[in-house]
Each structure stands twice: as C-alpha cells, then as structure tokens.
C-alpha positions as CSV (number, residue, x, y, z in Angstrom):
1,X,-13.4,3.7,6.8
2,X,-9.7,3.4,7.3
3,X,-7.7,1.3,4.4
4,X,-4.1,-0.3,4.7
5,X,-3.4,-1.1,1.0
6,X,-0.6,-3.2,-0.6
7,X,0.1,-2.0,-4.6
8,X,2.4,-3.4,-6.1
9,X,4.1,-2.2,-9.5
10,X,3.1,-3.8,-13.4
11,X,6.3,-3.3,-14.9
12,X,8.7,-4.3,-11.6
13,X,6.7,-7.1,-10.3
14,X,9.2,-7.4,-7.1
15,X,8.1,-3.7,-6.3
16,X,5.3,-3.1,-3.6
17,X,4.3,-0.3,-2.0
18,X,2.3,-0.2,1.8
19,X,0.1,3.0,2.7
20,X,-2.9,4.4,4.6
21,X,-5.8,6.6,3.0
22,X,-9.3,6.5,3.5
23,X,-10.3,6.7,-0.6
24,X,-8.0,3.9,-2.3
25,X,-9.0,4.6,-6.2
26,X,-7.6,8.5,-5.1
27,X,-4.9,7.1,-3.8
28,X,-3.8,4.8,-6.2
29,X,-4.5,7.4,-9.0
30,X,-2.1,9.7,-7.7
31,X,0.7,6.7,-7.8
32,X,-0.2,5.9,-10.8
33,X,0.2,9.7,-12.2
34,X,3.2,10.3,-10.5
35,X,2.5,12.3,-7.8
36,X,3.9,10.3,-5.1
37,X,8.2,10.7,-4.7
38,X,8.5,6.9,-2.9
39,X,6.3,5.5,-6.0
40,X,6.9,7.6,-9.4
41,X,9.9,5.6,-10.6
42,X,7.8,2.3,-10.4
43,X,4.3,3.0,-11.9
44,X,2.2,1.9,-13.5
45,X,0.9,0.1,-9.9
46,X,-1.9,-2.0,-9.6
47,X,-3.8,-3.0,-6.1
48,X,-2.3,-5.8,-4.8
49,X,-3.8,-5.9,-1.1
50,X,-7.2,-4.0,1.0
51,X,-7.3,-4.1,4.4
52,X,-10.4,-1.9,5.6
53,X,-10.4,-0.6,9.5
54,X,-13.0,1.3,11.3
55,X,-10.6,2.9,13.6
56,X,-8.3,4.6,12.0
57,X,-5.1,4.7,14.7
58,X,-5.2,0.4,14.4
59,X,-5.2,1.5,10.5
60,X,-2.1,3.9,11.1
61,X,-0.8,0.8,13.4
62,X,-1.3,-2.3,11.1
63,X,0.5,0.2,8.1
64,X,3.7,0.8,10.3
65,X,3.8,-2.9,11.4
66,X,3.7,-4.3,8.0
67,X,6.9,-1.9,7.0
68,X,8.5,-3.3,9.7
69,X,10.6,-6.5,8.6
70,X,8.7,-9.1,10.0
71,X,5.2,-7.2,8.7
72,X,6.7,-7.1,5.1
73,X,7.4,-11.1,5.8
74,X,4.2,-11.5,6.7
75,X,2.8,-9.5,3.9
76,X,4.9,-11.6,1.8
77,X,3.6,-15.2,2.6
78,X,-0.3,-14.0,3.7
79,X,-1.2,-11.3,2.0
C-alpha cells in the first residue's frame, strides 16, 4: 500500500507537512527524531491526514497535487 499523509506540527499548529511512504509510523518517526531537513525545525508532529493508494504513481500524483496551491486549499477545507 501506497500512503499520502498530512502531519502537522504540536508546537506550530499552522505547520503541516505533505509526503509519500509506504510505512507511516516509520515515517513519522523519523520527523519526529529529526531526521528530515524540510521538518526538523517543527517537530514534535503528529498525523493529521492518511490517504492510502494501491497504485503507487496516483499516490506519487495525489502528493504533488496537494503541494500545489490549489491542493494545499483543498487540503485546507477537506482534509
């Protein structure tokens, strides 16, 4: 399975982050330990958002769209 995940940070609430990974707790472990250049400043993160794929290229597709500006609208008011 293919995941699209929204986290979003506990101490900057106005803070999210968007990615792709196929294991989520990993991923958000390695945010939340500093391992990530885009997301160190900002932790501790918590999940905010899940989107699960079976194919992973409309994974890697619905990721880029939603850090485009009308995908982080969208995320904004839907998600």
């Amino acid at each position: 399975m293919y995941h699209v995940y929204i986290i979003q940070s506990l101490n900057f609430p106005n803070r999210f982050y968007t990615g792709y990974t196929e294991d989520v707790k990993k991923r958000l472990r390695s945010h939340n330990h500093g391992q990530d250049v885009y997301t160190n400043k900002y932790k501790p993160w918590k999940i905010k958002t899940i989107i699960t794929f079976n194919n992973r290229q409309r994974a890697l597709d619905f990721e880029r769209y939603l850090k485009s500006p009308s995908g982080r609208a969208f995320a904004k008011k839907r998600l």
